[in-house]
N, C-alpha and C positions, 0 to 999 in steps of 0.2 A: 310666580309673577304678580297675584294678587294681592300678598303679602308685600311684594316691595312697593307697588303701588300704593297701600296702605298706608306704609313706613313714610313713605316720600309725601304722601298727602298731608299724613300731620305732621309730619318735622315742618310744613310749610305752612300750614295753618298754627303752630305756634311760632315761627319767626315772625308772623304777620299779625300777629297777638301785639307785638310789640308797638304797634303803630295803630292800635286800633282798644288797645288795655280800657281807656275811658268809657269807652261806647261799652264795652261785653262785662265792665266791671259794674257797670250801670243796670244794663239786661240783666245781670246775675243777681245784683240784690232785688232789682223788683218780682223777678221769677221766685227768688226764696220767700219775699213778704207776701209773696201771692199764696204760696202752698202754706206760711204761718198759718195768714189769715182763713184758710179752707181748714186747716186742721183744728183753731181756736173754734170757727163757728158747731164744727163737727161738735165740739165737748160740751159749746154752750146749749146743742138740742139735747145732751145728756139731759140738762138742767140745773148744772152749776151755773152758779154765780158769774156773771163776767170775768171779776178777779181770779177765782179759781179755776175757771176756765182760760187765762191766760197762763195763771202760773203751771197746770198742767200741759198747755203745751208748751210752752220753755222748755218743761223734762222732757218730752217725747221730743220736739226739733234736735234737742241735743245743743253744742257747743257751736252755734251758727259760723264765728271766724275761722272754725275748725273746718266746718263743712263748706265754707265761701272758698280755702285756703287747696283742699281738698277739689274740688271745682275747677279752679285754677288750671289745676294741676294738667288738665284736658287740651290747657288753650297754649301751655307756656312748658319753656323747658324748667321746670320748677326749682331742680337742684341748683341750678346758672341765680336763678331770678333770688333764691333764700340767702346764696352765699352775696349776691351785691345788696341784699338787703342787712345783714349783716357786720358788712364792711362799712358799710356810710353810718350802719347805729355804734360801728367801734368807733370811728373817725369824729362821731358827734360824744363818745365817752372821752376820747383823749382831749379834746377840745377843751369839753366841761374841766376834767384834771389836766392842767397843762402841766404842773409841777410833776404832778407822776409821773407823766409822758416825758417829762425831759428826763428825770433821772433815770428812768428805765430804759428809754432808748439811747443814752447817751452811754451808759453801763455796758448795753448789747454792741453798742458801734463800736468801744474801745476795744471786746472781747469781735467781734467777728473781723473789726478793722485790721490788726494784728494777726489773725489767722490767714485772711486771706493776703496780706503784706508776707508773708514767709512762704505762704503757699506759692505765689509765683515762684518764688525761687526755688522752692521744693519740686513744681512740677519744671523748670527749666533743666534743672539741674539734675533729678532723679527717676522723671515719670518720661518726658520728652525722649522719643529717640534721638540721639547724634546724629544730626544732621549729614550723614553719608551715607551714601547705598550700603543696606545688609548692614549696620551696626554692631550687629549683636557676634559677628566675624573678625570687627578689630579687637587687639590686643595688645598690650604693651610688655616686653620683656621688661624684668624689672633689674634693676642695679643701673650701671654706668657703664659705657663700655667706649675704647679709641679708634680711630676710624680703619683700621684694619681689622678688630672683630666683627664691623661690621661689613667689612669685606666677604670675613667667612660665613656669618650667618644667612650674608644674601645668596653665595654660590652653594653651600650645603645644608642648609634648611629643607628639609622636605614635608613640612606642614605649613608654612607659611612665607608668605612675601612681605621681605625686612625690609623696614624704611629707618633711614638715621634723623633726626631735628635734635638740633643744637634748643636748649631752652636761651639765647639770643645774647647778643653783644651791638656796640653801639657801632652806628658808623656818621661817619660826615658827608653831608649831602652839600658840595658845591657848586658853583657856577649857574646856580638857578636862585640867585638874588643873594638874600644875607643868607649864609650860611647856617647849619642846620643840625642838629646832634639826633639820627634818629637810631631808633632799637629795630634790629631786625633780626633773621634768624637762618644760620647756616643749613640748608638740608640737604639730603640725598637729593638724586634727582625723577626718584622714583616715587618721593613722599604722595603727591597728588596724586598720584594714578592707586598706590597703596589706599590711600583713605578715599579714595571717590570722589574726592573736589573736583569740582566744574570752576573757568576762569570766566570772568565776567566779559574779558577782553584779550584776544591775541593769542596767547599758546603757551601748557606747560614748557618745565625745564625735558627736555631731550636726553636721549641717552646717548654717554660720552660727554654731557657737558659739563661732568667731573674733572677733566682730566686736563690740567695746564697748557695754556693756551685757549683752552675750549671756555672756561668757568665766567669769562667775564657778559655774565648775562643776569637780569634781575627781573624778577614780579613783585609789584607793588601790593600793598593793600587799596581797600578799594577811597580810604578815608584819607590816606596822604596821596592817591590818583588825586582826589577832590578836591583837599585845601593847597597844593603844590601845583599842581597842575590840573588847575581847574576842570577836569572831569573832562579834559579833552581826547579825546581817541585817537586823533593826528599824532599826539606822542609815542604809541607804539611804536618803536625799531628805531627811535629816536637814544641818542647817547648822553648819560650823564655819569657825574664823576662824584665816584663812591671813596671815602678814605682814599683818595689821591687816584684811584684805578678808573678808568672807564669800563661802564660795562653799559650792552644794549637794552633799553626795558621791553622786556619781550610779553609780557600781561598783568592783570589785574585782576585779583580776586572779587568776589562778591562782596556785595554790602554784608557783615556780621558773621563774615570766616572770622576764626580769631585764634587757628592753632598754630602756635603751641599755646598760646598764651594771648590775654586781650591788648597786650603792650604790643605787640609784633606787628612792624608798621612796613616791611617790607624780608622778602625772603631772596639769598641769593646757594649756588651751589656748594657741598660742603667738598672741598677739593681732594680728591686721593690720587697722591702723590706717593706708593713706597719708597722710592729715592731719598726724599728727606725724613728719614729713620724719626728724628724728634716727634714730627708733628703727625708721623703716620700711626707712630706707637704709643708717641708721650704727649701727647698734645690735647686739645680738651677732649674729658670723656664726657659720651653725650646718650642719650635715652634713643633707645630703637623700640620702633614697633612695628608690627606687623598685620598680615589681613591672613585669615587661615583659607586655605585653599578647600577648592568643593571639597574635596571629599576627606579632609580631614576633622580631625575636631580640638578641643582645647586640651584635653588630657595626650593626645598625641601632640599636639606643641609642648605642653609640656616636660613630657617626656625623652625627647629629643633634647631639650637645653642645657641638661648637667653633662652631657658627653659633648657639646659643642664647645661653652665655658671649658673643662680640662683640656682642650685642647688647644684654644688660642692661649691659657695660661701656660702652656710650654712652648709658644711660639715668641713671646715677648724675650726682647734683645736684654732685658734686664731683668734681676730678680723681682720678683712677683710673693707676696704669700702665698702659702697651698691653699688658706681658705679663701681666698681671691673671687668675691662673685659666687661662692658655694651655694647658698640661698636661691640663687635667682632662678625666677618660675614665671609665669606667663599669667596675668589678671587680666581683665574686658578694660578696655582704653577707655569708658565711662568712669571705672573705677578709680583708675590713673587720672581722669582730668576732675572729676569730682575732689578729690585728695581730701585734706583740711576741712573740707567745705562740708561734708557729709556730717561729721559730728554734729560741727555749732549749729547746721541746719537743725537736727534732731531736738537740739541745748533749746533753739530758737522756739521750735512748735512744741515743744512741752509746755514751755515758758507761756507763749501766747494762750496754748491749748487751757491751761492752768485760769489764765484770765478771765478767759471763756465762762467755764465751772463757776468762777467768783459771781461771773454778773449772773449766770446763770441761777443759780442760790440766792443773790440779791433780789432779784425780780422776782423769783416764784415767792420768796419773805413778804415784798410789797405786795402782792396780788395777794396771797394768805389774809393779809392784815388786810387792803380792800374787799373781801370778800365778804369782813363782817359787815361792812359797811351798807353791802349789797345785797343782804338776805331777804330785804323788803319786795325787793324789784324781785327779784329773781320767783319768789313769793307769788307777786301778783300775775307773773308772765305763765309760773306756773295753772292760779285760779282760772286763767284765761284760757287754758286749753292745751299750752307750750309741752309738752313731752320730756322725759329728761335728756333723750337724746339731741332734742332739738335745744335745751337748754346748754346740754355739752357742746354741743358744735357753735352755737353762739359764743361759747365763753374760749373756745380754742382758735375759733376764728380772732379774736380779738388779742390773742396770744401771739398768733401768727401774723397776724399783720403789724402786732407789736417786734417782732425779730425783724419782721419785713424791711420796716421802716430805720431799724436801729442797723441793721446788713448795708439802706444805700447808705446811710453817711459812713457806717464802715468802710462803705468803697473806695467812697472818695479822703477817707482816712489815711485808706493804705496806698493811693496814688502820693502821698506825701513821705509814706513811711518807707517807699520803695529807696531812697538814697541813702536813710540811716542804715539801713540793714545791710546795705552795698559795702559799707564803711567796716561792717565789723567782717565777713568775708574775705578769705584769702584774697589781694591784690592779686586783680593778673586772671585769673579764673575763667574759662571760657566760658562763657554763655552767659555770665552775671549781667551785664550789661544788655542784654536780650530781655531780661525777666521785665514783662512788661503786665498790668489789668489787661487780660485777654481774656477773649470766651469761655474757655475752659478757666480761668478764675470766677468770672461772673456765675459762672454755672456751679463751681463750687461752693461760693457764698451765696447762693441764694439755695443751695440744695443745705447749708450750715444755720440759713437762717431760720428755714422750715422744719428741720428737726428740731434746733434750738428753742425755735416757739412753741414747739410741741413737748419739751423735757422740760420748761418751765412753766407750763401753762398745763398739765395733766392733771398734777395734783391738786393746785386751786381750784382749777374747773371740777375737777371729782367732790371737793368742799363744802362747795356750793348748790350742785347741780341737785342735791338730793336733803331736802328741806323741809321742816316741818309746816304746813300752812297756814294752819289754826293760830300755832304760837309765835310765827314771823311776822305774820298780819296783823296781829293782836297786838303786839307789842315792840317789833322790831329789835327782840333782845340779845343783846351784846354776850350774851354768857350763852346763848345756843350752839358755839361753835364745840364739835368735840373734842374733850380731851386727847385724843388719836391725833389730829390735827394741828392741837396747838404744841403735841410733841416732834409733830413734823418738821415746825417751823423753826422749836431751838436744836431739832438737828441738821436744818440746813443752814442755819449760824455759824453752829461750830464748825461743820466744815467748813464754808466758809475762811472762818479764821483759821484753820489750817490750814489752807491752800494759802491764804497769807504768808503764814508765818513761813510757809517753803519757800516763796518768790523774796519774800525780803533777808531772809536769812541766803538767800543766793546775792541777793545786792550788797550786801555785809558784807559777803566775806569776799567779793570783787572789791568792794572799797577799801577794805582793808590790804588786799593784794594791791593794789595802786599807792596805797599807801605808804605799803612796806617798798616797794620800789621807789618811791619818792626818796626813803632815806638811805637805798642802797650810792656808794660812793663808787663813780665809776671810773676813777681812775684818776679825771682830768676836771678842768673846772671851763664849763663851756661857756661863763659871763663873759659880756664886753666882744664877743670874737662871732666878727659876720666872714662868710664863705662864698664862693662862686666858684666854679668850675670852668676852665679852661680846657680843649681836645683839638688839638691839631692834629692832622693826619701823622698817624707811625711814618710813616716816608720821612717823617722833618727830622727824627731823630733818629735815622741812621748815619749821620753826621751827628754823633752825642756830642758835639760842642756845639751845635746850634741851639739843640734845645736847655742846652745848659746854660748859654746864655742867654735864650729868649728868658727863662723862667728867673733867673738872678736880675735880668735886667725889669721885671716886674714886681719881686717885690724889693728892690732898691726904691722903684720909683713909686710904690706903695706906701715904704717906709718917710716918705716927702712929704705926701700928703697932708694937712690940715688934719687934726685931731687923729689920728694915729699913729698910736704908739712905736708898735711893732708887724712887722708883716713876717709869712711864711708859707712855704708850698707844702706839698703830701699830696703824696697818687690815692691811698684815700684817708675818708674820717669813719674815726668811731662810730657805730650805729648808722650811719650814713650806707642803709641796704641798695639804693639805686643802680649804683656803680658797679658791683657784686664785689669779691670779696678778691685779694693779688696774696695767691698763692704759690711757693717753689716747693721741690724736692729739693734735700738739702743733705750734705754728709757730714756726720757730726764726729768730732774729737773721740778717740776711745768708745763708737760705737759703729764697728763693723756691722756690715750689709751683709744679711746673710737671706733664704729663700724664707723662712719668718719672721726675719726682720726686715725688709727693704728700708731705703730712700724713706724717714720721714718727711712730714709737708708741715710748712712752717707757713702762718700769716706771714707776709713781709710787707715792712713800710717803708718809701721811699722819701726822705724827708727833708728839708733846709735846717742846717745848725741847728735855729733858732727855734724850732717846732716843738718841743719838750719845755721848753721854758717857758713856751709862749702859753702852751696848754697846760701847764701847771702838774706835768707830770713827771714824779720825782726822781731825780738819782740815788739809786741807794748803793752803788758801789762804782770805783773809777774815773773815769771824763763822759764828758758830754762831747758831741761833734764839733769842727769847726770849720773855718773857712780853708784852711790845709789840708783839708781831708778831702782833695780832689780827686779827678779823674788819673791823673798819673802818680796818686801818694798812695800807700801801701792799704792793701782792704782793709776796712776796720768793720766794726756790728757793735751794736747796743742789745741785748736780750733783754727780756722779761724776767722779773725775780721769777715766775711760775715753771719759767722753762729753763734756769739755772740746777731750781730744786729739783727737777726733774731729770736732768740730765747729768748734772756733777754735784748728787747731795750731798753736804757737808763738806763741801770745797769749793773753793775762791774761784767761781768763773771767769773773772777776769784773767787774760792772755788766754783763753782757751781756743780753740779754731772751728768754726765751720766755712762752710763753701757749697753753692748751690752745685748740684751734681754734673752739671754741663761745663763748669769751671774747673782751670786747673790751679789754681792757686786758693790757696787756704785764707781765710778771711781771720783777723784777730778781735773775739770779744775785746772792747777798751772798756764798755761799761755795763752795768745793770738797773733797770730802770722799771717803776712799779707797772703792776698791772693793770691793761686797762681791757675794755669791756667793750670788745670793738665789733661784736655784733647785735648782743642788746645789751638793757641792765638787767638782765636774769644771769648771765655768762656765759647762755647757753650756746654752747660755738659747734660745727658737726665735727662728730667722731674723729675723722681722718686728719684734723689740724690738730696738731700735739706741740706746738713751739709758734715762740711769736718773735722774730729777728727787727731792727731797723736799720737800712742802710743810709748813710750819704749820699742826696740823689744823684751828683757826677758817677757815683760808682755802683748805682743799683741795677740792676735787671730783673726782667719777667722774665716768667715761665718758657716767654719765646725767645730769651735771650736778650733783649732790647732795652734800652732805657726807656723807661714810662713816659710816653707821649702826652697820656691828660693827666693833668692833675689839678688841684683847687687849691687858689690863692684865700689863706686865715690872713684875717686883718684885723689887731685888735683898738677898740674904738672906743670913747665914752660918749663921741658924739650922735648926731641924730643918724639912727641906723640909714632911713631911707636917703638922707642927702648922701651919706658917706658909701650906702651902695652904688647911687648910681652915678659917682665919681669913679668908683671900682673898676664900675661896667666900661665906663667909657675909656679909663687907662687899658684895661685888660682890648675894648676894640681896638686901640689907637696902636695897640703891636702887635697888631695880624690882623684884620679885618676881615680875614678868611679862614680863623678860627670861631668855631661856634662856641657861644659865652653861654654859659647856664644862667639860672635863676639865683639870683645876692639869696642867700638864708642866713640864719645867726643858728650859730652850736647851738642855742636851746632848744629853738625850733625843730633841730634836726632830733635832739634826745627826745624831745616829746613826741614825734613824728615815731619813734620805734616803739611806745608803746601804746600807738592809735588805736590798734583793734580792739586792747583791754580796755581802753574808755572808752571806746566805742561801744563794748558790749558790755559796761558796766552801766552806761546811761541809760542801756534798752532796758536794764532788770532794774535800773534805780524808779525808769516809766513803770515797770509793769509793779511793782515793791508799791508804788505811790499811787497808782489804780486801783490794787488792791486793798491798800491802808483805807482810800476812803470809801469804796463799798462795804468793806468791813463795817467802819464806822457809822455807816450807812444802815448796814444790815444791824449792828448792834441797837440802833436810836430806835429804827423800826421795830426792833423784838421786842425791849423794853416798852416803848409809848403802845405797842399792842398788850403785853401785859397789863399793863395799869388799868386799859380801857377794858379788859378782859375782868379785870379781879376791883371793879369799882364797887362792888357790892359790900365786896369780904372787906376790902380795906376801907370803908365804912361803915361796916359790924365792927370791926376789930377793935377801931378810932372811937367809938362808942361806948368800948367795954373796958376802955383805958389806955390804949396802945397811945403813944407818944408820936409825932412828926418824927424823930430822930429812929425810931423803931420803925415807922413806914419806909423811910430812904434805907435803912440797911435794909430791910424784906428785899424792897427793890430793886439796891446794887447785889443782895447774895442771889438772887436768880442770875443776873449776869455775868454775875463770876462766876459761876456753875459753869453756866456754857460758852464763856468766854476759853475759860479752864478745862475744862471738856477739848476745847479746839484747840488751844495750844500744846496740852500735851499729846495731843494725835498729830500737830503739825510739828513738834520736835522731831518725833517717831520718825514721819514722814522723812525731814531734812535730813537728819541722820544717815537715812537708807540712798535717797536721791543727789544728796550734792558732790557725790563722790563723782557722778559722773563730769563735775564742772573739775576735774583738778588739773586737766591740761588747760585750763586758763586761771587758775591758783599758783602762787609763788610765795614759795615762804609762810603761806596760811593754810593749816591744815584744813579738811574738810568739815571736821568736826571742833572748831576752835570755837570753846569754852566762852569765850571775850564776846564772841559775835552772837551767839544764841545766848548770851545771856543779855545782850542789850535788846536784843527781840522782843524776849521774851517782857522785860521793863517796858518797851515802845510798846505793845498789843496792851499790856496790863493797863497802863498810862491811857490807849486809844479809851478801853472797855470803860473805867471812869466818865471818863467826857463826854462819852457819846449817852451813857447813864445817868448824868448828871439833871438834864431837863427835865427827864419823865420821872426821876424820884424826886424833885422837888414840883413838881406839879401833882406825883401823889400824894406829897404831904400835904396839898392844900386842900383835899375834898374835902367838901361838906359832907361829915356823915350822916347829919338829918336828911340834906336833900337828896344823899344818894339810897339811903331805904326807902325815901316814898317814892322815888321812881321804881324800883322794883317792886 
């Protein structure tokens, strides 16, 4: 009890220190000049001399600041009171060097700014639990499967509860103003209860609200509750009309649900129906997941799915492959929504991480190089009594409060960098749009800026901290720093310039991949042709002459228009990912269906005559469409040269047959028509699409059987795109008003839009390439002008004994080339090893392409020059008279 009373008496006697400092700092020097002068007089009854009698007790007092500091230490929490003394003598050094101060803390903001800009989205994405009870229990079967497998998985599943979600399709939101194109997404009606979701408002889907008759019900999201219906709660149990249907809106999800996807603006039920054989068996396949039950685990879900899989593959009314789904296994639904996103993330914090290291190596160069500058100080703080340790922690505090300062404006760096990074990220990704500067980032960048300060600031402070006195005071000499030291510094150069040359050799060979797609030909020629999308409800065209003549009588009266040429419809465009992709089964001429070979799937395009010509894509064998190729004129098809050589090599496609598998009449190829690149300019299309068909829109159908409801009016124009769109706009309102119109775009726009994420993530490496070139060049200028001032003696002997100006500047650029040289071949090494991981965002450029590391290699040679250039012609200038009598 004595003890705490103690404890609590002087923690309270030094808080009160602080309000009273002047008064006891006052009593404390006169109580020490008191005991001086007792101790002086003591020596002077020796009978020394005054003088000697002073300067003898100077030795016996000892180091009095030492012993005042000491003293202190009684009244005050000392370690608190050293470290804010410390801080205000850093904050009056950065002051003094403002130029230092900016570069270094602008060096540390870019690298900690960028770390903590990825790290949100590494912890939203990787570290964050999934925002549903017990996370770590959902799962996602992996494949596709149609809404009667998942029939069976939900009734005999015995590790887990199956949920089915459609990844979404659009629908038309009417009779609640102007009309409305939204994305929403088909699901069981078990999905919520499967993942744990709570509704914001009203009530899940129910069970049985599957079942026709029952289906017509929806929950909103909670962002079109908000801009649709103003956040009103009176709309629950209130009816609106979905693609022609009413259904009741029965709730409202939370603010920043966003499964399946961040696009998914309302969910309605996925209907099963076995009666209608097509859509129960063949109709969309769609992703199921699951929650494992107590007492199972993942290797028992597991386990269970290759015996569930062979079984629904022998219950399909049609042939199937035997390897049908063979693969499929059970991964954590983190794993599934993270997707894509997991890599670039990794691509991403290497990248930044990498930056990091550059300034990190920058800064500790400059501190190196001010340190000689510092030996005085350091010198006299030491005469003064200063300790080494107390001179380390001065010089690391100063370190750290330099990371400190360069982490806030990284902060507020990566509030800005949080949209670019969004850009280069899978569309659509849940939680992306979540990833905000929260807590848990501030906590991370200020936990990045204090190591940081301490991995840059170790070795300077070790430098300096430990100094000769005699020879620092005497002379403040510039050649005292050790050799140990100054090898330190050109190897944290070279690295340096090797981590460069990894980051810009990754910008390389991105630019050159955008490049090389730049000159890829994809098919058509997308100049002069602006687009809009038209979607009436499917109801309008089950009379296929209405919509046969709504869309003919659109672009007739397109084609009228003021500076347009030609007009044309199509259910979709090339590269145009939005819409998704109008895929059939299809049965082809001389190729029997058999259990390994089923029904291939063909792209199918639904087109006007005039859409081939209009898009400049070629015929290369037979006719083109025309206006006689209607709804009651015999089927015709145009094929792809790709899917001609594929299907009848070395023979005349023309007159051959296919027919989508739900038809009974045989369709006649009339023509062949080049290939076009209709999901990027890579050609990268998925596995299961082996054929590209086009039909005549009178005579086309979907998957569901039906003529294409939406499709988008090409109009091609020389005039002003924005006047001629929104003439567009207004034709396409004036014939349905209750069709929702898309956004006017122009084909380029759309081609550029397919490969946003490669520029997008070319711009971030072309940033980090361009951050690193000038700290390099940075780090190179500071290595050399620290040599010069390092070797002013030698290159003042030298100059003395004959050496030439033109013999100084090479000494001086061959140091730099050393270690410039030094760092580009360890950052070749480097690239070599690490850009492999960049080649799913490479195309057509190898990892290792020869072209691109060798122009690096040129750019860094070329930096090393120029940043060389100053300090060897300022070493040619010294005096070597006045540099030997300085030394």
């Amino acid at each position: 009890m004595r003890a705490m009373n103690t404890l609590l008496l002087r923690s309270w006697r030094r808080i009160v220190f602080r309000w009273r400092r002047a008064q006891l700092d006052r009593e404390l020097a006169e109580e020490l000049e008191f005991h001086r002068s007792l101790k002086q007089k003591d020596n002077s009854e020796t009978g020394l001399s005054a003088e000697a009698a002073a300067v003898l007790t100077s030795r016996q007092m000892g180091n009095m600041t030492v012993a005042r500091e000491d003293s202190r230490e009684m009244w005050s929490f000392l370690m608190l009171e050293r470290l804010w003394q410390d801080g205000r003598y850093a904050l009056r050094m950065f002051r003094k060097n403002p130029v230092f101060t900016f570069v270094a803390a602008t060096s540390l903001a870019l690298g900690i700014g960028g770390n903590a800009a990825v790290f949100s989205f590494v912890n939203t994405l990787l570290i964050r639990p999934l925002p549903y009870p017990e996370p770590d229990r959902l799962v996602r079967i992996t494949e596709v499967y149609p809404k009667a497998a998942f029939a069976v998985f939900r009734e005999q599943s015995h590790a887990m509860d199956v949920a089915s979600v459609s990844p979404g399709s659009e629908f038309n939101l009417t009779g609640q103003g102007e009309a409305v194109r939204l994305f929403g997404s088909p699901i069981s009606v078990n999905l919520f209860s499967v993942l744990g979701a709570r509704v914001a408002a009203g009530r899940w889907f129910e069970r049985g609200e599957d079942q026709p008759g029952r289906d017509g019900v929806v929950i909103l999201s909670h962002s079109l509750w908000s801009a649709k219906f103003g956040a009103d709660p009176q709309v629950l149990g209130r009816m609106i009309t979905l693609n022609g249907m009413s259904r009741q809106l029965v709730g409202v999800m939370p603010s920043g649900f966003s499964y399946p996807s961040a696009t998914v603006q309302l969910w309605i039920p996925s209907r099963l129906d076995p009666s209608i054989m097509p859509d129960y068996w063949g109709g969309e396949f769609t992703p199921l997941i699951g929650r494992l039950r107590p007492s199972a685990s993942m290797e028992q879900a597991r386990s269970e799915i290759p015996a569930l899989v062979s079984q629904i593959r022998k219950m399909f009314p049609f042939p199937m492959k035997r390897d049908w789904n063979a693969g499929a296994t059970a991964i954590s639904l983190r794993e599934d929504v993270v997707g894509d996103a997991r890599g670039k993330l990794f691509v991403l914090l290497s990248s930044v991480g990498i930056v990091l290291l550059i300034a990190c190596a920058n800064v500790a160069s400059l501190l190196l190089s001010r340190a000689t500058a510092r030996r005085r100080e350091i010198a006299l703080r030491a005469a003064l009594g200063a300790g080494r340790a107390r001179i380390l922690r001065q010089l690391l505090t100063e370190s750290i409060l330099l990371s400190v300062i360069g982490g806030g404006l990284g902060v507020l760096l990566a509030t800005t960098a949080l949209s670019v990074i969004r850009s280069v990220l899978p569309p659509g990704t849940p939680g992306v749009a979540n990833a905000i500067i929260d807590l848990q980032v501030l906590g991370f960048s200020a936990t990045l800026a204090v190591v940081t300060g301490l991995a840059f600031g170790l070795a300077p402070a070790l430098s300096i901290a430990k100094v000769d006195l005699a020879q620092s005071i005497k002379t403040g000499s510039q050649r005292s720093t050790t050799h140990a030291w100054a090898q330190l510094r050109s190897w944290l150069i070279a690295g340096e310039v090797a981590l460069t040359v990894v980051l810009v050799v990754a910008a390389g060979l991105l630019i050159k991949t955008l490049y090389v797609l730049s000159q890829v030909n994809p098919g058509f020629r997308p100049e002069q042709i602006l687009t809009i999308r038209m979607a009436p409800n499917q109801s309008l065209c089950k009379e296929r002459a209405a919509c046969i003549a709504l869309y003919g009588q659109v672009v007739r009266r397109a084609r009228e228009m003021t500076g347009v040429s030609d007009a044309a419809v199509a259910n979709t465009l090339p590269m145009d990912g939005r819409f998704g992709s109008s895929t059939i089964p299809v049965d082809v001429e001389g190729h029997p269906k058999t259990a390994d070979f089923p029904a291939p799937v063909f792209w199918a395009g639904a087109v006007s005559p005039n859409y081939l010509s209009m898009m400049r894509i070629p015929l290369l064998a037979g006719r083109a469409f025309t206006d006689a190729d209607g709804p009651q004129s015999a089927g015709v098809l145009l094929i792809s040269a790709s899917t001609a050589r594929r299907f009848w090599p070395g023979e005349n496609a023309v007159g051959k047959h296919i027919k989508p598998v739900f038809d009974q009449q045989w369709r006649t190829v009339v023509g062949v028509v080049g290939d076009v690149r209709q999901d990027n300019l890579t050609g990268n299309s998925p596995d299961f699409i082996v054929g590209s068909i086009y039909m005549p829109y009178p005579q086309s159908v979907q998957g569901n059987r039906q003529l294409p409801a939406a499709m988008t009016l090409l109009v091609k124009t020389s005039a002003d795109p924005a006047k001629i769109g929104s003439e567009i706009r207004r034709l396409a309102i004036d014939q349905n008003p209750n069709v929702p119109i898309g956004e006017v775009q122009t084909m380029e726009r759309i081609v550029s839009a397919s490969i946003a994420d490669r520029r997008s993530t070319m711009g971030l490496f072309i940033s980090f390439g361009v951050v690193a070139i000038i700290l390099a060049a940075v780090g190179i200028y500071g290595l050399v002008s620290y040599s010069v001032s390092q070797r002013t003696y030698e290159i003042g002997l030298r100059m003395a004994i004959g050496a030439t100006k033109a013999n100084v500047v090479a000494l001086i650029l061959g140091h730099s080339f050393r270690v410039a040289l030094m760092g580009i071949g360890a950052g070749v090494i480097a690239a070599i090893l690490l850009t492999r991981f960049l080649s799913s965002l490479l195309w057509g450029v190898a990892a290792t392409d020869p072209l691109t590391f060798a122009a690096v290699i040129a750019l860094l040679v070329g930096i090393t020059i120029t940043a060389s250039c100053v300090p060897a012609w300022r070493a040619a200038q010294i005096d070597p008279t006045r540099s030997l009598r300085v030394e």
